[in-house]
C-alpha positions in Angstrom: 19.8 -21.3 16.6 19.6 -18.4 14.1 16.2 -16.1 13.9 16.0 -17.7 10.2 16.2 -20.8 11.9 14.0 -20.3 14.4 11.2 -19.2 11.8 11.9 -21.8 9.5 11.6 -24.2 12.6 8.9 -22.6 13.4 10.4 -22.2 16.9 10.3 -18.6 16.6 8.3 -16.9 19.7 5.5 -14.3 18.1 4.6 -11.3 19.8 1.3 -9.4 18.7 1.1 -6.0 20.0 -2.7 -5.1 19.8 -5.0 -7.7 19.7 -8.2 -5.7 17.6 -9.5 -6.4 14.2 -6.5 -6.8 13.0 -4.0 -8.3 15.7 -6.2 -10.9 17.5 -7.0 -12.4 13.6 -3.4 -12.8 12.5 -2.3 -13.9 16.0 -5.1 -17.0 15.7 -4.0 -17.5 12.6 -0.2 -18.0 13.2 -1.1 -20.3 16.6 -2.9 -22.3 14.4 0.1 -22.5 12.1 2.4 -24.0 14.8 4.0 -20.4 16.4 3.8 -19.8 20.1 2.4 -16.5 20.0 2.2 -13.6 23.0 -0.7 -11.5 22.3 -0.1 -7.7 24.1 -3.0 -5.3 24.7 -3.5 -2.7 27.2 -7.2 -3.6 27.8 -7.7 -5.7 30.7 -11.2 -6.7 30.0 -10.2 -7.7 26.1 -7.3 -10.0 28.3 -9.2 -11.4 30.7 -12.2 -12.2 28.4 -9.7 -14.1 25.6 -8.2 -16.0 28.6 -11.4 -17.2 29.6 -11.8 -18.7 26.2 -14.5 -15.9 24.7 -13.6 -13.5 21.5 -15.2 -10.1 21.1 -14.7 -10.2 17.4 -17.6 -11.7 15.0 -14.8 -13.4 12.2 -12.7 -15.4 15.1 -14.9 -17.8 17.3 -14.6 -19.2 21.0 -13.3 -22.5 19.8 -10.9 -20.7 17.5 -9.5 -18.7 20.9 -9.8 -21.7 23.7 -8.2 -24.0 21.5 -5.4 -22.3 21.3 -4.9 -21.1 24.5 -5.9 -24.6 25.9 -2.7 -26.1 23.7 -0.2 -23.7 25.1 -0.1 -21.7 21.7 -2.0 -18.4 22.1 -0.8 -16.7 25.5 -3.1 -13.3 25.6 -1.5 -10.4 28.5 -1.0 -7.1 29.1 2.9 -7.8 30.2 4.9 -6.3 27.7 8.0 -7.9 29.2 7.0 -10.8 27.0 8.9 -9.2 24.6 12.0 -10.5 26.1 11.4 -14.2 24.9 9.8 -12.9 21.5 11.7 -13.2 18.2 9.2 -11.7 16.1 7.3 -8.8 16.8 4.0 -7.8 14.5 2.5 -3.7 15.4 -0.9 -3.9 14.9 -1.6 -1.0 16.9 -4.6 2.0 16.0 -3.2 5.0 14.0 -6.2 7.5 14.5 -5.7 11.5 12.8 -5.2 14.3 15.7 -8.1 17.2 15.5 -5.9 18.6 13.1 -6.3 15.9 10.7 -2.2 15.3 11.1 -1.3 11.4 11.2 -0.9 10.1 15.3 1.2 7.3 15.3 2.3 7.7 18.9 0.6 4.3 19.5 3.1 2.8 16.9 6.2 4.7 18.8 5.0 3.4 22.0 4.8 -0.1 20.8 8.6 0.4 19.9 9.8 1.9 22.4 8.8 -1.3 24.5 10.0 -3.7 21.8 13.7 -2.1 22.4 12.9 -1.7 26.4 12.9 -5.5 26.1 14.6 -6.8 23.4 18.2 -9.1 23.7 18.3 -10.9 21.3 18.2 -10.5 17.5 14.5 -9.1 16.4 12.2 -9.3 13.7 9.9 -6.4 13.7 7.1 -5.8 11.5 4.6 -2.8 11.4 0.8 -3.8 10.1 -0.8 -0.6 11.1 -1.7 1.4 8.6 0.4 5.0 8.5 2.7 7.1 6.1 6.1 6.2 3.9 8.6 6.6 6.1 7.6 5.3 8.8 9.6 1.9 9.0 12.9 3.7 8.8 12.4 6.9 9.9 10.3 6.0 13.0 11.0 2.9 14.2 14.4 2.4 13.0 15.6 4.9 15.1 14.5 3.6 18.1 15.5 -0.4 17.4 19.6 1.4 17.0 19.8 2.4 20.6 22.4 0.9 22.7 24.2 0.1 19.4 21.9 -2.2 18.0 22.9 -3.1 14.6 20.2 -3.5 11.4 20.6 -7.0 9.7 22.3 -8.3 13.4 20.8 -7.3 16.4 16.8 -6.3 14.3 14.9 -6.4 11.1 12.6 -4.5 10.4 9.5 -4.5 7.9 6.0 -3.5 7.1 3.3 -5.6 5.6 -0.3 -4.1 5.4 -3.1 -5.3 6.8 -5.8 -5.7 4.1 -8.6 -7.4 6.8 -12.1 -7.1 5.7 -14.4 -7.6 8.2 -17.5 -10.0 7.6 -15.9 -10.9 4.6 -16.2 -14.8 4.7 -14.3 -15.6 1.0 -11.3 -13.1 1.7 -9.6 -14.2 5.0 -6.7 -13.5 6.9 -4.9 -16.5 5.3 -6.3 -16.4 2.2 -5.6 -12.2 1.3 -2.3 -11.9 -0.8 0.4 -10.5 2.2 2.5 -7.8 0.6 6.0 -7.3 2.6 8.4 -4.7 2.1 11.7 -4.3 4.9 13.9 -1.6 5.4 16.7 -4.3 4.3 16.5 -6.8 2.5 17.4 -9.5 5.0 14.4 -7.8 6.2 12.2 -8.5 3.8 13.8 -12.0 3.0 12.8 -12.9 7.0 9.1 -11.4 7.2 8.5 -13.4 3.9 10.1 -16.7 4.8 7.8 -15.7 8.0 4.5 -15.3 6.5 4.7 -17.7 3.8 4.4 -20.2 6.2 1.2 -18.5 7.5 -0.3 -17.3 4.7 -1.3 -18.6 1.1 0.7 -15.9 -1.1 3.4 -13.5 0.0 4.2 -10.6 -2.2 7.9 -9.1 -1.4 8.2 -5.3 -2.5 11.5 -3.3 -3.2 11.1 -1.3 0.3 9.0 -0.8 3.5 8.3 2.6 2.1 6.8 0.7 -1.3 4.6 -1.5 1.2 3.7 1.8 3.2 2.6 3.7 0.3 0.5 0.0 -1.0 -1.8 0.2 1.5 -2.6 4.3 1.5 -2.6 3.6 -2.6 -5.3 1.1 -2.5 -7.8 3.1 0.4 -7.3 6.1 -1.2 -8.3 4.2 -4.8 -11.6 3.5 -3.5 -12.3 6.9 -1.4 -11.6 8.6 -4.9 -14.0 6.8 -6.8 -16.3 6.3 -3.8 -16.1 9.8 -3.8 -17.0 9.9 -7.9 -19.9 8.0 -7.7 -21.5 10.0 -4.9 -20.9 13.2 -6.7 -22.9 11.2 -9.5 -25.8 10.2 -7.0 -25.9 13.8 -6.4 -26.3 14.9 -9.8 -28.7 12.5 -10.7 -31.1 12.9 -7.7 -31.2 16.6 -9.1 -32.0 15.5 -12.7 -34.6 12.4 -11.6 -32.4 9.4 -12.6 -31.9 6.3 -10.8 -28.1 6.3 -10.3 -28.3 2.4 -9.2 -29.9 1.5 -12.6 -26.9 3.8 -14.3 -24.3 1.9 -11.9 -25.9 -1.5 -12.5 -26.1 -0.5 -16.7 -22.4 0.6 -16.6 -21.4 -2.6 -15.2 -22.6 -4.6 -17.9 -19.1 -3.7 -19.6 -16.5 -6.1 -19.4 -13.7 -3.9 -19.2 -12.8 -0.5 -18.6 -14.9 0.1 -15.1 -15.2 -0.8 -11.9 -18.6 -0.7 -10.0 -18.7 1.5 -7.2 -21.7 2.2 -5.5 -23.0 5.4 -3.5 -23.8 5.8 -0.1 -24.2 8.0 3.1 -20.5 8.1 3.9 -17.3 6.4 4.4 -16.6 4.5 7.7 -14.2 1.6 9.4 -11.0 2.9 10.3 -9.2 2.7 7.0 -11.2 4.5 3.9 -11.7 8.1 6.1 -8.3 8.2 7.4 -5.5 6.5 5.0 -6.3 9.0 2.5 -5.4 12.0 4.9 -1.8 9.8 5.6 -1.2 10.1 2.1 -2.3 14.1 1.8 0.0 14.4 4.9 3.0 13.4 4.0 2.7 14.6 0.5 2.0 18.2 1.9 5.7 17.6 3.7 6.7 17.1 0.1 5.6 20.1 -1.4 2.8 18.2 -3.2 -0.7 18.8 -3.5 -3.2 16.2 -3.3 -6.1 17.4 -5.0 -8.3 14.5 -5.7 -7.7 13.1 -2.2 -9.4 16.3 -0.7 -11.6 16.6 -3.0 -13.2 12.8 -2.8 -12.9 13.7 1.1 -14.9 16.9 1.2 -18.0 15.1 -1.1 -18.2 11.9 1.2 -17.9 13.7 4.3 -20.5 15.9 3.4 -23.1 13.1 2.1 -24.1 12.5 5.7 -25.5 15.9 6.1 -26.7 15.4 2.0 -29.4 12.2 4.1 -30.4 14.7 6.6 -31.4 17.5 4.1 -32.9 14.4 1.9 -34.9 13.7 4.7 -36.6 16.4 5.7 -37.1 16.9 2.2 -38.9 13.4 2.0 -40.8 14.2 5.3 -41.6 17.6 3.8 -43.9 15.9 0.8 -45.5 14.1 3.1 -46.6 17.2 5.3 -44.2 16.6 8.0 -41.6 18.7 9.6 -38.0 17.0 10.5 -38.5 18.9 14.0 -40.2 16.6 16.2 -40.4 13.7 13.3 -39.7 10.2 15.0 -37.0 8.8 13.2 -35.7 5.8 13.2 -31.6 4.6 11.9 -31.6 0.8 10.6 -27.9 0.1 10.9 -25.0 2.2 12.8 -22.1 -0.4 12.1 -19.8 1.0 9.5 -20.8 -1.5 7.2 -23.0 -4.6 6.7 -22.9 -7.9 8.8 -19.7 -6.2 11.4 -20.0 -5.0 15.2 -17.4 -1.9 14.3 -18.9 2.0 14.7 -15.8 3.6 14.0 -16.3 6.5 11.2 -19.7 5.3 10.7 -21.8 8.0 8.9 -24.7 7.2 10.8 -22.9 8.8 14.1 -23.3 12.0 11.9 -26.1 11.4 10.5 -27.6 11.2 14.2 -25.9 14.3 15.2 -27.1 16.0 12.7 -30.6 15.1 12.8 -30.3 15.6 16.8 -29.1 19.0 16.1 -32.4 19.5 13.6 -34.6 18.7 16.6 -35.7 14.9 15.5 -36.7 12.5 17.9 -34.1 9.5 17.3 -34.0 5.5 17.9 -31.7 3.2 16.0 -32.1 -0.3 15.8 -29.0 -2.8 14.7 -28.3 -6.2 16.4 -24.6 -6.0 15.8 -24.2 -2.3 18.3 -26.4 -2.9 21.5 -25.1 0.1 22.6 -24.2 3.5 21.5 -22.7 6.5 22.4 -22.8 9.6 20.9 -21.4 13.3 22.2 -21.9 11.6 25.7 -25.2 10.7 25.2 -26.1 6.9 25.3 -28.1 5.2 23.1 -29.7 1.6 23.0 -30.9 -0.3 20.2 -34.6 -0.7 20.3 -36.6 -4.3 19.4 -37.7 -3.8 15.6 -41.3 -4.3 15.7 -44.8 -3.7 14.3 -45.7 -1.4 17.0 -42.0 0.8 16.8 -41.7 0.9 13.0 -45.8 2.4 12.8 -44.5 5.1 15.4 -42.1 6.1 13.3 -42.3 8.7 10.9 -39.0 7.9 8.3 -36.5 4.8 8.6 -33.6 5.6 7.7 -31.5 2.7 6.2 -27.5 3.2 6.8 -26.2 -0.1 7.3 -27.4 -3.1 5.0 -27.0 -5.9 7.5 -28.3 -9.6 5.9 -30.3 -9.9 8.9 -32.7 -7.5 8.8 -36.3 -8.5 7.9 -36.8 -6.3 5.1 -40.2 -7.1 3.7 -41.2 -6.9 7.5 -40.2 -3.5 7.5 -41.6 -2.3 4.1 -44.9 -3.7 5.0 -44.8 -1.6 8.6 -43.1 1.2 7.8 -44.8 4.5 6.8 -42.0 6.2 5.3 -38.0 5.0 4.1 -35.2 6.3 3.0 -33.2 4.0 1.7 -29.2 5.3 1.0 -28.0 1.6 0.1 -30.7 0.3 -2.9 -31.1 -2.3 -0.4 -34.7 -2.4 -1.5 -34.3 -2.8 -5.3 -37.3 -5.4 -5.3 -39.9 -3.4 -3.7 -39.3 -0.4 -6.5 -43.5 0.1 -6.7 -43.8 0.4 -3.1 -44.6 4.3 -2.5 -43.2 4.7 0.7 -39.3 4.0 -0.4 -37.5 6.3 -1.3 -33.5 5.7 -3.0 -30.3 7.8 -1.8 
C-alpha cells in the first residue's frame, strides 16, 4: 500500500515528536480521528504521567488522554525507534533564541536526524515548530537525502504552522484554519490530503518557505502593533489620558483598525521570539528589519516601565519601593494558561528584587516558581495577605481571580491590564 494510500486509509502510522503545547494537542486530535499515533518526548515524567492516563496540559483532559491510549490509538514513549513503523512524522519540537538572540533549531535537527536514523520506508515529514524560511529544504532536506534517499520517493517533506492558542476555548486545534506548504508539491498534496482529514480547513501554499515565513508574518504583525500601542500607553500616561478609553473609542470604527491593547510585556513562546527569526534571517539577506527591533526594544522595556510606575505610585503615597511588600497577581504569560515562558512578570520580579522589594505572587495556574535559582511559591490570596501588602501588582488577568475581593482589601493596585474598568472611582487603582 502506497503512503497516499495509507493516509487516505487512514492506516498511516503518526509519529509526534514533542508532546508540549503543541504536540500532545494535535497528537489527541489525530487519535481521535482514526490514526495510530506514537507520541516521542524526551521527558520521562511527561511519559509516564500520559501513560497513566493524566495530561499536564489545561486544554486536553484525562479522559481525552486514557481514552485513547485505552483504545490502542495514542502510544506515548521516549523510544525513538518508533519511527521505524511511522509513515508520517509531525516536529513539534521547542525552537528557543541562543544568548545571542540567533535562532537554535538544533532541537528540530535532532528530531531529523532520528527520523532518517530510523526511517525504511517512504516518509512524510512535517515541521510545526515555529523557525525561519528555509528551514524545510535547507535543514531538514539535507538530512532526509542520506543514503540516497530520493524527495517525492523515499520522503516528503512539509511545514505547517502551528497557530495553538492556549485557553482559547472557540479557536481549537481542529477548528484553526491549517496552512501547509512542502518543499514539493507531492509534498504539499500529501500533508493536505493528511490534515484535511483532521482538521476543518486546510490552506495549501506555493512553498514550505511561504508557510515558514506565514507564521513569523503573523507574530511579528501583532508584536509591531503590540509594540504601537504601548509606545501610545506611554505617551498618554505622560499627557494624563486614559489610553483604554482612546483604544476602546477607536474601536468604535468599523473599518480601518484593529484593537490592540497595552500591557507589561510580551510572553508565551511565540510573540518574543518569532519576530527575532524573522530579523535573523533577513540580516543573512542584507535586510534591515527596523520595525521588528524597534516594537522589540519598547515591549521589552515595558516591564522595567511597571517597576518605575510603581515606585512612582508607592512614592504618592509616602512609601519607598525598598522594603515595600509587594505582591504579583498573575505570572502565567497570559490569562486562564499554566505556561511562564517569556512572561514579563519573571522581569518584572527581577527587577523589583533587584530595587530591594519584598515579593510574593499569587496565581492558581503556577504553584511554583523559579526565578535566577530562587524558588518561589504562590501564597493563599486572602484578607490578611492582601492588607500586608503595600501595592498588587496585576500582570496576568486570569477569570478566576476574585477581583472585587481584592479591591475591597487591597491598599494600593496597579493595574497594567484595565482589568478593573468598573471600579474606575475606587482611589486605590491605578491603570498601566
Amino acid at each position: 500500500m502506497s503512503l497516499k494510500e495509507k493516509i487516505i486509509n487512514k492506516k498511516a502510522h503518526i509519529a509526534v515528536i514533542g508532546l508540549g503545547y503543541v504536540g500532545l494537542p494535535l497528537a489527541i486530535e489525530c487519535a481521535k480521528n482514526d490514526f495510530i499515533v506514537h507520541g516521542i518526548d524526551l521527558s520521562k515524567s511527561k511519559v509516564d504521567k500520559l501513560n497513566k492516563g493524566k495530561t499536564y496540559i489545561k486544554d486536553i483532559t484525562d479522559h481525552d488522554v486514557k481514552e485513547m491510549i485505552q483504545i490502542g490509538r495514542f502510544c506515548p514513549t521516549t523510544d525513538f525507534s518508533v519511527l521505524l513503523k511511522s509513515d508520517v512524522v509531525i516536529i513539534c519540537v521547542p525552537t528557543p533564541l541562543r544568548k545571542t538572540q540567533d535562532p537554535d533549531i538544533s532541537h528540530i535537527v535532532a528530531a531529523a536526524e532520528n527520523i532518517a536514523k530510523y526511517t525504511k520506508q517512504p516518509k512524510l515529514v512535517i515541521l510545526e515548530s515555529t523557525t525561519y524560511p528555509g528551514t524545510s529544504d535547507e535543514v531538514i532536506m539535507p538530512i532526509m537525502e542520506r543514503n540516497n534517499r530520493v524527495l517525492d520517493k523515499d520522503y516528503f517533506i512539509a511545514f505547517s504552522p502551528e497557530r495553538i492558542d492556549p485557553g482559547n476555548k472557540e479557536y481549537t486545534t481542529r477548528t484553526i484554519p491549517k496552512v501547509i506548504g512542502g518543499v514539493s508539491k507531492k509534498s504539499t498534496e500529501l500533508a493536505s490530503m493528511l490534515y484535511s482529514q483532521i482538521m476543518e480547513i486546510v490552506v495549501p501554499v506555493s512553498s514550505a518557505r511561504v508557510a515558514e515565513m506565514v507564521k513569523l508574518l503573523e507574530n511579528t504583525f501583532r508584536s509591531v502593533n503590540i509594540g504601537l500601542v504601548n509606545e501610545i500607553a506611554l505617551m498618554c500616561n505622560r499627557m494624563d489620558i486614559n489610553v483604554w478609553e482612546v483604544i476602546d473609542a477607536a474601536a468604535t470604527k468599523p473599518f480601518g483598525y484593529i484593537p490592540f491593547y497595552p500591557g507589561p510585556g510580551l510572553g508565551g513562546h511565540c510573540l518574543p521570539i518569532d519576530p527575532l527569526y524573522l530579523s535573523w534571517k533577513a540580516r543573512l539577506h542584507g535586510f534591515e528589519t527596523r520595525f521588528i527591533h524597534l516594537a522589540a526594544r519598547v515591549n521589552g522595556a515595558m516591564p522595567r516601565y511597571v517597576v518605575n510606575r510603581t515606585a512612582k505610585i508607592l512614592n504618592t503615597h509616602k512609601k519607598c519601593l525598598n522594603g515595600s511588600h509587594i505582591l504579583i497577581l498573575g505570572v502565567a504569560y497570559k490569562k486562564d494558561v499554566t505556561d511562564v515562558r517569556e512572561s514579563p512578570a519573571i522581569d518584572v520580579i527581577g527587577v523589583l528584587k533587584q530595587m530591594g522589594a519584598k515579593i510574593t505572587y499569587h496565581d492558581p495556574y503556577v504553584p511554583q516558581l523559579k526565578i535566577d535559582e530562587t524558588a518561589m511559591k504562590s501564597v493563599k490570596l486572602s484578607k490578611k495577605v492582601l492588607q500586608k501588602t503595600d501595592c498588587v501588582i496585576i500582570i496576568t488577568n486570569h477569570s478566576t481571580f476574585d477581583y472585587k475581593f481584592i479591591v475591597d482589601n487591597s491598599k494600593l493596585i496597579y493595574d497594567t491590564r484595565d482589568v478593573l474598568k468598573k471600579y474606575k472611582n475606587r482611589k486605590n487603582i491605578t491603570k498601566l
